[in-house]
C-alpha positions in Angstrom: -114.0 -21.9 -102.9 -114.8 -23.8 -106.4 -112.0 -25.1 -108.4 -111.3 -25.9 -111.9 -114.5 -24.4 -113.6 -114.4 -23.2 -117.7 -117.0 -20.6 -118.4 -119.5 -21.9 -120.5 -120.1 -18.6 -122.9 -115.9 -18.2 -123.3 -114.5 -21.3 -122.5 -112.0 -19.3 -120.4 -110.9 -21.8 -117.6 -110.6 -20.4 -113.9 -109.0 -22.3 -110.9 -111.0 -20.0 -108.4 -114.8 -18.4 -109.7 -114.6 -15.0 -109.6 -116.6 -13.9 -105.5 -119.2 -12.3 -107.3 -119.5 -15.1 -109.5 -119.5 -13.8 -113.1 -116.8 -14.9 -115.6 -114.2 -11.6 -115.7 -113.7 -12.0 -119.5 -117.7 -12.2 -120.0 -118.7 -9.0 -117.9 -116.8 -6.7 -120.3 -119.0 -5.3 -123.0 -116.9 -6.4 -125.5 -118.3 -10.1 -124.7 -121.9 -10.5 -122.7 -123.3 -12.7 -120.0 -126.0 -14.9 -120.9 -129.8 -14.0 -121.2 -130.1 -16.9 -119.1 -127.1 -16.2 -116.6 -123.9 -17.0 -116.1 -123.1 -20.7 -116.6 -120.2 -23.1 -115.6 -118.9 -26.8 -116.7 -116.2 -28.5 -115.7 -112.8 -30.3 -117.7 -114.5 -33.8 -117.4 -117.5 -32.8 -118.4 -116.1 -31.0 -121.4 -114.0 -33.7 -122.6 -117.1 -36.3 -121.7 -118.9 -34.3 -124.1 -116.9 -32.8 -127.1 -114.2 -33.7 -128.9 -111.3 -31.9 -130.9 -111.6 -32.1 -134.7 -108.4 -31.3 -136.6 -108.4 -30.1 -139.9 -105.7 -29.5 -142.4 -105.8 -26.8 -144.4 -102.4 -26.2 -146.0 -98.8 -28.5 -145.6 -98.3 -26.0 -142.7 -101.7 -25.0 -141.3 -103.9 -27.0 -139.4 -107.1 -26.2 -137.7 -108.1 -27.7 -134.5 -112.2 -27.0 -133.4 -114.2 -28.7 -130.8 -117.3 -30.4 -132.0 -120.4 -29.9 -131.0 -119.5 -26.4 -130.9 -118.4 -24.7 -127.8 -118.8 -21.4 -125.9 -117.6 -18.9 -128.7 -116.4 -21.6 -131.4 -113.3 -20.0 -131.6 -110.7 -22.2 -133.5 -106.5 -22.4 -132.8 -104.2 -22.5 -135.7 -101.2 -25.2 -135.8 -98.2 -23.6 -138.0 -95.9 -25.9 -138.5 -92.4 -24.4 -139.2 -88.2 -26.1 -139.7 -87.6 -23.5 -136.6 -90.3 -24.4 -134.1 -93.8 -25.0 -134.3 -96.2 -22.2 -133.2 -99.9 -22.6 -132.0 -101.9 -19.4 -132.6 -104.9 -19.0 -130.3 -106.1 -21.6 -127.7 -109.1 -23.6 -127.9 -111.1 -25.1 -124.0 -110.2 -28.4 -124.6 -106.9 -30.8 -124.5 -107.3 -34.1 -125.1 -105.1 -36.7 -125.8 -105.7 -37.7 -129.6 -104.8 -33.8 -129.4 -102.0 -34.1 -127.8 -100.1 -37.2 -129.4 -101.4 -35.3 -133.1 -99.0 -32.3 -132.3 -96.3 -34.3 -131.0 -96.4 -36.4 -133.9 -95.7 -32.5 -136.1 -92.9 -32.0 -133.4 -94.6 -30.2 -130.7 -94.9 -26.7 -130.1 -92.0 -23.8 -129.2 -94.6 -21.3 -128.7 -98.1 -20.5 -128.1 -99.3 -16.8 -129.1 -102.6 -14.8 -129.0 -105.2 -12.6 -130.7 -106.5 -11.2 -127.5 -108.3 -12.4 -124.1 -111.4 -13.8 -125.4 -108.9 -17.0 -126.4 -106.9 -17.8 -123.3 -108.9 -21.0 -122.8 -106.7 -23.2 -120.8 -104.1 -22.1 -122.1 -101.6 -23.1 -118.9 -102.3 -26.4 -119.7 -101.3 -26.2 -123.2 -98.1 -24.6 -122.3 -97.0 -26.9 -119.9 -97.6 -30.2 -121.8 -95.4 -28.6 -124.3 -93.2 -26.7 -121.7 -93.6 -23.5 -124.4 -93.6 -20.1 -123.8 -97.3 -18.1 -123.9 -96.7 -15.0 -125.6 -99.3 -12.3 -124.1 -99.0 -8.6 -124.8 -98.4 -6.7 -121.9 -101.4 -4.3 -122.8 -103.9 -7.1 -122.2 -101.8 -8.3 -118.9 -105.6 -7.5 -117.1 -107.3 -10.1 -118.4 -105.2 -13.1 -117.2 -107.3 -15.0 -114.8 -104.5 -17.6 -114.4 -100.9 -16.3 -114.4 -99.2 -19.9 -115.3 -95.2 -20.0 -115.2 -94.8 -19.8 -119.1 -96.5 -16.9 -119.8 -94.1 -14.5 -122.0 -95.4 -10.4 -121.6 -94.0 -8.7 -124.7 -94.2 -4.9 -125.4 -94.1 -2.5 -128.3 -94.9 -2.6 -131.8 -93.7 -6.4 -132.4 -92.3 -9.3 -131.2 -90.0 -11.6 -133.2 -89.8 -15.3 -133.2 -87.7 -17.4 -136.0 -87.9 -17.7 -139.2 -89.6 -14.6 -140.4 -92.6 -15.4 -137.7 -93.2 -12.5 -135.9 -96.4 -11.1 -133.7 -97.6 -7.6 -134.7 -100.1 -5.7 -132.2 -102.7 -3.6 -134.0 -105.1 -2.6 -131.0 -108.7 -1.9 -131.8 -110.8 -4.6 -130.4 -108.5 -4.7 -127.3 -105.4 -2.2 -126.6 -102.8 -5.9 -127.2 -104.5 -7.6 -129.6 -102.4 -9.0 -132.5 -102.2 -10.6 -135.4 -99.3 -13.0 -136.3 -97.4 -12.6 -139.5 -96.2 -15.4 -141.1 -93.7 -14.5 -144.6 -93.1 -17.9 -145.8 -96.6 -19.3 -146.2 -97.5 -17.8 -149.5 -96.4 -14.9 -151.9 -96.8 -11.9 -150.2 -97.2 -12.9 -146.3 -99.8 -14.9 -144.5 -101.9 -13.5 -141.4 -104.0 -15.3 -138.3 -105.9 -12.6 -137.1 -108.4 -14.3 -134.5 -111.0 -12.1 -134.5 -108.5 -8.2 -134.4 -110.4 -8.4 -137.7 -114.0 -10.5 -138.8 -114.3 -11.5 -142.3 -118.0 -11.1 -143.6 -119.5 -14.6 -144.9 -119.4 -13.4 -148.4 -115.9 -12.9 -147.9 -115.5 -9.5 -149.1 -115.1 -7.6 -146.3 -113.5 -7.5 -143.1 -114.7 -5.5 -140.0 -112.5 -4.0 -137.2 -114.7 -3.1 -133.8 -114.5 -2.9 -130.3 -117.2 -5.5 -129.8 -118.4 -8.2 -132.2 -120.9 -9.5 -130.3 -122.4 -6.5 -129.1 -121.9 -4.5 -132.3 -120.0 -1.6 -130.9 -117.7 0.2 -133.2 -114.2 1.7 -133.0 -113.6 5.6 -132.9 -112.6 6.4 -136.6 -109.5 7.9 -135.4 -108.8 3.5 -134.4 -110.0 2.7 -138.0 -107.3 4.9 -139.8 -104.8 4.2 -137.5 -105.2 0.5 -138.5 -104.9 1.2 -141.8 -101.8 3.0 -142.2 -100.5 0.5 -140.2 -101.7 -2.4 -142.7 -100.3 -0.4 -145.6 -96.7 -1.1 -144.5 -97.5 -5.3 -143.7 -97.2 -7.2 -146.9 -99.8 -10.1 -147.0 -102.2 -11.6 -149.8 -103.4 -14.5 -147.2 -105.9 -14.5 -143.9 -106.9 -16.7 -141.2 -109.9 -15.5 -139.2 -111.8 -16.1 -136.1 -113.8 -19.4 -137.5 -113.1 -22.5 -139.5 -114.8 -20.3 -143.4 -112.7 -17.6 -142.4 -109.7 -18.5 -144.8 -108.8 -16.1 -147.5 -106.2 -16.8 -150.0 -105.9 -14.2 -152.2 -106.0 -10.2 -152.0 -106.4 -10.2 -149.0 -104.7 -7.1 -148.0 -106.4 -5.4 -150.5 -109.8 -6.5 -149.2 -109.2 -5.1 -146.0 -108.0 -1.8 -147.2 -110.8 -1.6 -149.1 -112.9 -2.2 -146.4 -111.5 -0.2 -143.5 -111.6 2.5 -146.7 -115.4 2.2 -146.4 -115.8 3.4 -143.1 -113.4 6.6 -142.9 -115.8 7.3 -146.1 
């Protein structure tokens, strides 16, 4: 039995390695094992190596990234809010400069998610906050460690405070979410993760089963998105990585774009 390893490819951290060996978020197609094999590191090795950069990008928002890059570069989203303070996705690595910068914003009252591909370590996030992890229940399967604050929610929508709510919209997995935030800016601001991937020239955004492996969604999953986007008021996005900020017409890029492939 081996302990406390993080996939290397998804950062996702285990406390026992899967018997066959193979990291359970990494052997579903929408995410890949390694030409080279699967591959392991460890916390102290992690936080030996890399460190967490944090980045603000608004009085509210703040990005936090690890540097040198690692396993899918994913980046988590500090909102700061009068009501509670809510980190949106997780990054691998928790580190003390980390930890006193968010107590020094007033700490966190929840932690919420995109999908699986983010989990990280996210138990220990949640319990040097003592915050709830809110999960969607459709995505229950792809909890490798069930810590004590984990928070399933159902349906359509889950409301926090302060017009903070999480929405699911599906597609790239059956719970994965966005969460809407209506006081950040005109119309509504969203973090998205990766539910949708804004292009590098920032004029469109894609919605697919798998990124990685370029495997589309049924267009029966692309409409259904859209009519559901055509009733969520929001001119602002936050995506997947640290370019992926789009401040204006945003909603209208993405309809635009999911537009182009039902054509």
């Amino acid at each position: 039995m081996q302990h406390n390893k993080i996939c290397s490819t998804c950062g996702t951290h285990y406390t026992e390695i899967p018997a066959d060996g193979i990291c359970t978020i990494c052997k579903d197609d929408r995410q890949y094992i390694p030409v080279g094999g699967q591959r392991w590191t460890t916390p102290d090795d992690l936080n030996k190596n890399h460190s967490v950069r944090i980045l603000k990008l608004s009085e509210r928002i703040y990005e936090l990234e690890i540097i040198p890059q690692f396993a899918i570069g994913q980046r988590a989203l500090l909102v700061l809010s009068d009501q509670g303070n809510v980190l949106w996705d997780c990054i691998p690595l928790l580190n003390e400069p980390t930890l006193e910068f968010i107590r020094s914003k007033g700490g966190l009252s929840a932690i919420a998610f995109s999908h699986p591909h983010y989990y990280s370590n996210m138990n220990d996030w949640a319990a040097a906050f003592d915050c709830p992890v809110y999960i969607h229940e459709s995505d229950r399967q792809w909890i490798v460690n069930y810590g004590p604050h984990i928070c399933l929610w159902k349906g359509e929508e889950e409301g926090l405070w302060g017009g903070i709510r999480i929405i699911n919209v599906g597609g790239h997995f059956p719970g994965s979410s966005i969460l809407h935030v209506s006081s950040l800016s005109r119309e509504g601001t969203i973090f998205c993760g990766d539910t949708f991937y804004l292009s590098p020239s920032m004029k469109h955004l894609s919605v697919m089963y798998s990124y990685p492996n370029r495997i589309p969604l049924p267009l029966h999953e692309v409409k259904r998105i859209k009519e559901l986007f055509e009733n969520i008021p929001f001119d602002t996005l936050y995506g997947f990585y640290s370019y992926q900020n789009l401040t204006e017409d945003a909603q209208k890029i993405l309809q635009d774009s999911l537009g182009r492939y039902l054509d």
